[in-house]
C-alpha positions as CSV (number, residue, x, y, z in Angstrom):
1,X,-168.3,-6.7,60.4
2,X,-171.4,-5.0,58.8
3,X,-171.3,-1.4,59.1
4,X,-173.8,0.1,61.5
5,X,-176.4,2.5,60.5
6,X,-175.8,6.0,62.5
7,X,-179.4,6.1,63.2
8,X,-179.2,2.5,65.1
9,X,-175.4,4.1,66.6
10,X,-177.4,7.5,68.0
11,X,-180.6,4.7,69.0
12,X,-177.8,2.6,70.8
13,X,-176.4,6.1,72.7
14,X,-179.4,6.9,73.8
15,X,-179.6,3.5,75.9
16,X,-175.9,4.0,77.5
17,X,-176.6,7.8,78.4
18,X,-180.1,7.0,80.1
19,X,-180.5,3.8,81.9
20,X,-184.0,2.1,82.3
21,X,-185.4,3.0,86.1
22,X,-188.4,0.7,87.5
23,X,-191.6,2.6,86.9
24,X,-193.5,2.7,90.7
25,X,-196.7,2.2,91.3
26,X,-197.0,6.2,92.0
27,X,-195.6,6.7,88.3
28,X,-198.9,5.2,86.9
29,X,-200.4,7.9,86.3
30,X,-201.4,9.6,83.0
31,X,-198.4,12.2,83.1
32,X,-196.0,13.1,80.7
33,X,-193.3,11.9,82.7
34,X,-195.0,8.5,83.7
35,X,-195.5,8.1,79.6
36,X,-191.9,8.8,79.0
37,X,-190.9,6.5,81.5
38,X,-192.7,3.8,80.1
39,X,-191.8,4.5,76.7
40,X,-187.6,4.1,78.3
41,X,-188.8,0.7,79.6
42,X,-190.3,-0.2,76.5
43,X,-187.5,0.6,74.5
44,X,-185.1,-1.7,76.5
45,X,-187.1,-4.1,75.8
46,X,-187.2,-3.8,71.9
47,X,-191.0,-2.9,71.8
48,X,-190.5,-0.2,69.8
49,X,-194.0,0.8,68.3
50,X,-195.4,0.6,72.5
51,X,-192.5,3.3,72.8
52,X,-193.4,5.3,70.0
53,X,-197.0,5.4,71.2
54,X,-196.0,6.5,74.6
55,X,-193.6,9.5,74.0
56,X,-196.4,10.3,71.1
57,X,-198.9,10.7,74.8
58,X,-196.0,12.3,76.6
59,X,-195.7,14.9,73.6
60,X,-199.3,15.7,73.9
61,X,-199.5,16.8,77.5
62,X,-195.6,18.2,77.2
63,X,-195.3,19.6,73.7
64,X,-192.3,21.7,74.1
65,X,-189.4,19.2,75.9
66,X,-186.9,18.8,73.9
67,X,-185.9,15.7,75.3
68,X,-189.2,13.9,74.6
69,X,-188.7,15.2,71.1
70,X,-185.5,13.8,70.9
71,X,-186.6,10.2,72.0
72,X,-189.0,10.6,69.8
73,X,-186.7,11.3,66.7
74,X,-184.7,8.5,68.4
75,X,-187.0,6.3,68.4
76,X,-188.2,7.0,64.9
77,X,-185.1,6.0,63.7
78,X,-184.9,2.5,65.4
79,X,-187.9,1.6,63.5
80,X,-186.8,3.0,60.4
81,X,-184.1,0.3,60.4
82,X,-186.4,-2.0,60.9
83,X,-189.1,-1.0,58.3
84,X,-190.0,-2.3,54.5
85,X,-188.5,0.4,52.0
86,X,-191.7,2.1,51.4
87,X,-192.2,3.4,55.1
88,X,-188.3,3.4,56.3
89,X,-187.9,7.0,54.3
90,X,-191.1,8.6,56.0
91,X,-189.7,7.5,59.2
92,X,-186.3,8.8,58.7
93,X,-187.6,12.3,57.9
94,X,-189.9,12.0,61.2
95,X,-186.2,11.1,63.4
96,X,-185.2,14.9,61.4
97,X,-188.6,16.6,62.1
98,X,-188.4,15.5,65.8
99,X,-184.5,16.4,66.4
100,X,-185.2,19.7,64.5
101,X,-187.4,20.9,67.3
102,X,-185.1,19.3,70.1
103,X,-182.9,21.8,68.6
104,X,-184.5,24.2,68.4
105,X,-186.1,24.1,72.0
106,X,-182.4,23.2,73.4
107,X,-180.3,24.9,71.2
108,X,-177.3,24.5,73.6
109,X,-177.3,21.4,73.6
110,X,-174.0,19.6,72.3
111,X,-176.0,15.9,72.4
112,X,-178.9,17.6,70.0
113,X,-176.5,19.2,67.9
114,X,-174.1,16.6,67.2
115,X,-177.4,13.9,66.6
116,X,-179.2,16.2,64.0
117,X,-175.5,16.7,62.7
118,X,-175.0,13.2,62.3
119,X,-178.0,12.8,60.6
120,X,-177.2,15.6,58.2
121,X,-174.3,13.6,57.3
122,X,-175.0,10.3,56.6
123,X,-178.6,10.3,56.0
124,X,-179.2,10.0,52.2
125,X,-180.8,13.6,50.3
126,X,-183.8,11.3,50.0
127,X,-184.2,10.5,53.6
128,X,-183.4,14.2,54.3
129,X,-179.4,14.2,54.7
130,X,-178.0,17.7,54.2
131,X,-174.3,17.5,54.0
132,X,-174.0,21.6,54.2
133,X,-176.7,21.6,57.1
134,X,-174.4,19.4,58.4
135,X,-171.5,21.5,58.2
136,X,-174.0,24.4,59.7
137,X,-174.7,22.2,62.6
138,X,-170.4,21.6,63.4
139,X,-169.7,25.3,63.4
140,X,-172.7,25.7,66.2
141,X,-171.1,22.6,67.9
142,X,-167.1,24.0,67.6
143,X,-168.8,27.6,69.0
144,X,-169.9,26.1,72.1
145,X,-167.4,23.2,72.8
146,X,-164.4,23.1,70.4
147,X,-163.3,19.4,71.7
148,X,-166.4,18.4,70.4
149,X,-166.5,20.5,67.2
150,X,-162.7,19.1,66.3
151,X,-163.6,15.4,66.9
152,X,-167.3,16.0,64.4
153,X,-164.2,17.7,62.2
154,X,-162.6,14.1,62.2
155,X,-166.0,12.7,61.4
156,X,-166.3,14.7,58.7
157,X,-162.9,13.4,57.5
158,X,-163.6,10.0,57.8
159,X,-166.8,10.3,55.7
160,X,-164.9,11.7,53.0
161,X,-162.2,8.8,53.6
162,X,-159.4,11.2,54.0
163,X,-158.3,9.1,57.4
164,X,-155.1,10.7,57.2
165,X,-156.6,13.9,58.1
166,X,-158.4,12.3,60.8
167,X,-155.6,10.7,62.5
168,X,-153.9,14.3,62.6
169,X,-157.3,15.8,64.7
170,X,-156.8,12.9,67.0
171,X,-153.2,13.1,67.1
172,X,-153.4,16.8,67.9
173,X,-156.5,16.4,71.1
174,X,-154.2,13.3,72.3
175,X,-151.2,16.1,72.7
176,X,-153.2,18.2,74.0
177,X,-154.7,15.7,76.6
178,X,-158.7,16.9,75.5
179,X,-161.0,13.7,76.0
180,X,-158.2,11.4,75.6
181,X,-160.2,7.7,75.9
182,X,-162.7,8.9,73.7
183,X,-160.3,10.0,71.0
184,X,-158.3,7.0,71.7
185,X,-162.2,4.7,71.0
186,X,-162.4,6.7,67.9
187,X,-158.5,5.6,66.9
188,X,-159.3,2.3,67.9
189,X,-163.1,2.3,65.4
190,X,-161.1,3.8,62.3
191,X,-158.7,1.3,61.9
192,X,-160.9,-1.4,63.3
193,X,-164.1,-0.7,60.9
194,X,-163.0,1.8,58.3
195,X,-159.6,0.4,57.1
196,X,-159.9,-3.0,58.5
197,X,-156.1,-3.0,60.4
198,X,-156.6,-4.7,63.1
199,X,-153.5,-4.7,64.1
200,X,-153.3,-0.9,64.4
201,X,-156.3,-0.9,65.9
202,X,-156.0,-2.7,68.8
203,X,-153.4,-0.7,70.7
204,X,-156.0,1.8,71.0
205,X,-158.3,-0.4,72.8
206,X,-155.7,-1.3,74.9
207,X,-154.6,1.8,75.9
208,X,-158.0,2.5,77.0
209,X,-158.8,-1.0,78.8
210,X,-155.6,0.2,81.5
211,X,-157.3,3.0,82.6
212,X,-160.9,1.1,82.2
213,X,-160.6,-2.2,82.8
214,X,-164.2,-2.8,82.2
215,X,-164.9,-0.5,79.2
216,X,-166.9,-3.7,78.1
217,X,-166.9,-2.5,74.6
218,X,-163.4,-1.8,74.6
219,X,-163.1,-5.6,76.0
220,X,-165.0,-7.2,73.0
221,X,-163.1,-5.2,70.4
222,X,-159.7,-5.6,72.0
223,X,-160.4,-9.3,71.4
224,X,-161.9,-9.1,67.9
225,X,-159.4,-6.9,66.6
226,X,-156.7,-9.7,68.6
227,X,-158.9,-12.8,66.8
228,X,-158.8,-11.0,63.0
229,X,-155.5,-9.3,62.8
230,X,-154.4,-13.5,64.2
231,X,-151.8,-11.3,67.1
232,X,-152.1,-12.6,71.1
233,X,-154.7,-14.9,70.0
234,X,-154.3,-16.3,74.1
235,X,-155.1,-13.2,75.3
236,X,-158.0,-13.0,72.7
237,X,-159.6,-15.4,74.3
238,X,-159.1,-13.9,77.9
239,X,-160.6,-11.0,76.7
240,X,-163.8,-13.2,75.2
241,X,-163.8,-14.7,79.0
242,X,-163.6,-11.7,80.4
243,X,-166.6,-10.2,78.7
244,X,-169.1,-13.0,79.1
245,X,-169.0,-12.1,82.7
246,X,-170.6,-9.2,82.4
247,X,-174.4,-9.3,82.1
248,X,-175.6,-9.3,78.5
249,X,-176.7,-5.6,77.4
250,X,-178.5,-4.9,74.7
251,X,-176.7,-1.9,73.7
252,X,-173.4,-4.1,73.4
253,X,-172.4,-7.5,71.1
254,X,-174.1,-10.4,72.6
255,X,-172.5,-13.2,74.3
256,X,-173.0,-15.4,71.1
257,X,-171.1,-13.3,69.6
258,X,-168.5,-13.4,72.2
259,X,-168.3,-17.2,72.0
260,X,-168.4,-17.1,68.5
261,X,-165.1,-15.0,68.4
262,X,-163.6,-17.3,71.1
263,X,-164.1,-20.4,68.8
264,X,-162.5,-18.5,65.9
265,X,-159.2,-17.8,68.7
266,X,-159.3,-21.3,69.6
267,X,-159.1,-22.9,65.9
268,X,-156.2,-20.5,65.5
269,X,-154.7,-22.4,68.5
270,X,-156.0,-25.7,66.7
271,X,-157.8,-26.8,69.7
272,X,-160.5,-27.4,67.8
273,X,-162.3,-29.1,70.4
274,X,-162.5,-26.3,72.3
275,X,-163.5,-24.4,69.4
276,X,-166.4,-26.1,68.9
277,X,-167.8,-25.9,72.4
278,X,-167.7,-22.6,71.8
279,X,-169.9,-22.8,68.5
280,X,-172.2,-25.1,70.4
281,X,-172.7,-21.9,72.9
282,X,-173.1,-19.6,70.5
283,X,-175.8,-21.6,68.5
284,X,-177.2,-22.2,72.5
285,X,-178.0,-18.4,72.7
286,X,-178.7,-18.0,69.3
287,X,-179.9,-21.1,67.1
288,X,-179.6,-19.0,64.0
289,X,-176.5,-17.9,63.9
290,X,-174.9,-18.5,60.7
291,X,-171.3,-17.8,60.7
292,X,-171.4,-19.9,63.7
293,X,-173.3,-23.0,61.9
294,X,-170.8,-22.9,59.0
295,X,-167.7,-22.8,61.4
296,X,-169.1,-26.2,62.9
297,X,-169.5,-27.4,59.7
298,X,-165.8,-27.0,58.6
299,X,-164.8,-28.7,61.9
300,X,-166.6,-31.3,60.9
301,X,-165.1,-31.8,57.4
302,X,-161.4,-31.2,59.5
303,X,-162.9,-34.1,61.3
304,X,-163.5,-36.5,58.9
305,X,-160.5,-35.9,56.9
């Protein structure tokens, strides 16, 4: 699975933490908050440049909320991933500018912090990444929540690959009981993404789907990591079910995904008639799909052999 951008992560955090509310007819008006309501709505809906205008007019008439600033740098950031080479570095260093002056209006914030922290660390120099700003940014975060500051620690730890070191931060919160689901999601993320053991992974997400049945991230990568590591490939597939009842989100992995995965379960189980239904749904919800298009294409060949 391609790694995800942490700009596009933060973009996707933003969505989960502040669901889209209808916009009355009283919340037409030209007001900062009627603009940054707008600019939520059109955000959900992928219309990022309307967005961008919007919180640009909400800035205007409210210059110093640090929450505007920070959708602003949020937003900044979703079109950076989506901009040619010559504009996404411009737009990167507006996501800093903007979450620089969250910051500083908020400078209690753990949300802020950790963002601009996060940027700090990935972010190329070029785009405006600061590894020792970064490290700056974790000491303020650790001074006011220390939970917090030891998971950014692990962070840190993962960036320079040293997993083992990770694995002892989270080892230590779980003992400790501090934010145990979350540190269990990160478990479940190193192994899944950064070292590829799915196998180890897995557990993780499992542990968390007992006390959160419908964690329906959790759901989709307790069946991935079932599907790739080729372990409870049945249940795999109950998970797949499971998740395509839930409303699509566009904050989560789409259903074509979902169905995609469930083919890939149910060649494992050589019902490969079932695993092309599935294929044909994916390719339903999303004609483009190309792992999906090749995997009907080997079915065929199995086919006609």
């Amino acid at each position: 699975m391609k790694s995800v951008c942490i700009i596009s992560l933060l973009a996707m955090c933003f969505i989960i933490a502040f669901p889209i509310h209808c916009v009355r007819a009283d919340d037409q008006e030209n007001t900062a908050e009627s603009y940054y309501l707008k600019a939520r709505a059109a955000y959900e809906q992928d219309d990022l440049d309307e967005a961008a205008d919007l919180m640009e007019k909400a800035l205007k008439l409210d210059p110093d909320n640090c929450e505007y600033h920070w959708v602003r740098g949020d937003l900044q950031g979703a079109r950076a991933q989506k901009a040619s080479i010559f504009t996404k570095i411009s737009k990167a260093k507006s996501c800093k500018k903007h979450w620089e002056r969250a910051v500083e209006l908020c400078p209690d914030s753990i949300k802020y912090l950790e963002g601009l922290m996060y940027f700090n660390l990935q972010a190329p120099g070029i785009a405006g990444g600061d590894k020792d700003e970064a490290e700056r940014l974790l000491q303020e975060i650790y001074a006011r929540d220390s939970t917090r500051g030891y998971l950014a620690r692990a962070d840190f730890a993962i960036k320079d690959k040293d997993y083992e070191k990770a694995k002892d931060i989270y080892d230590r919160l779980l003992a400790a009981g501090r934010d145990t689901l979350d540190v269990l999601r990160r478990l479940g993320n190193m192994y899944n993404y950064h070292l590829k053991e799915y196998s180890r992974a897995r557990p993780y997400y499992m542990r968390i789907l007992e006390v959160e049945p419908e964690d329906w991230e959790t759901v989709y990568q307790a069946g991935r990591t079932a599907i790739l590591s080729e372990t409870s490939t049945r249940e795999a597939i109950d998970h797949m079910r499971h998740y395509l009842t839930h409303p699509a989100e566009r904050n989560l992995p789409g259903h074509a995904s979902a169905y995609w995965r469930m083919g890939m379960a149910y060649e494992q189980l050589n019902n490969l008639d079932s695993a092309y239904t599935c294929y044909e749904a994916c390719l339903k919800l999303e004609p483009d799909y190309k792992e999906a298009e090749k995997a009907m294409e080997n079915l065929k060949k199995k086919a006609n052999k």
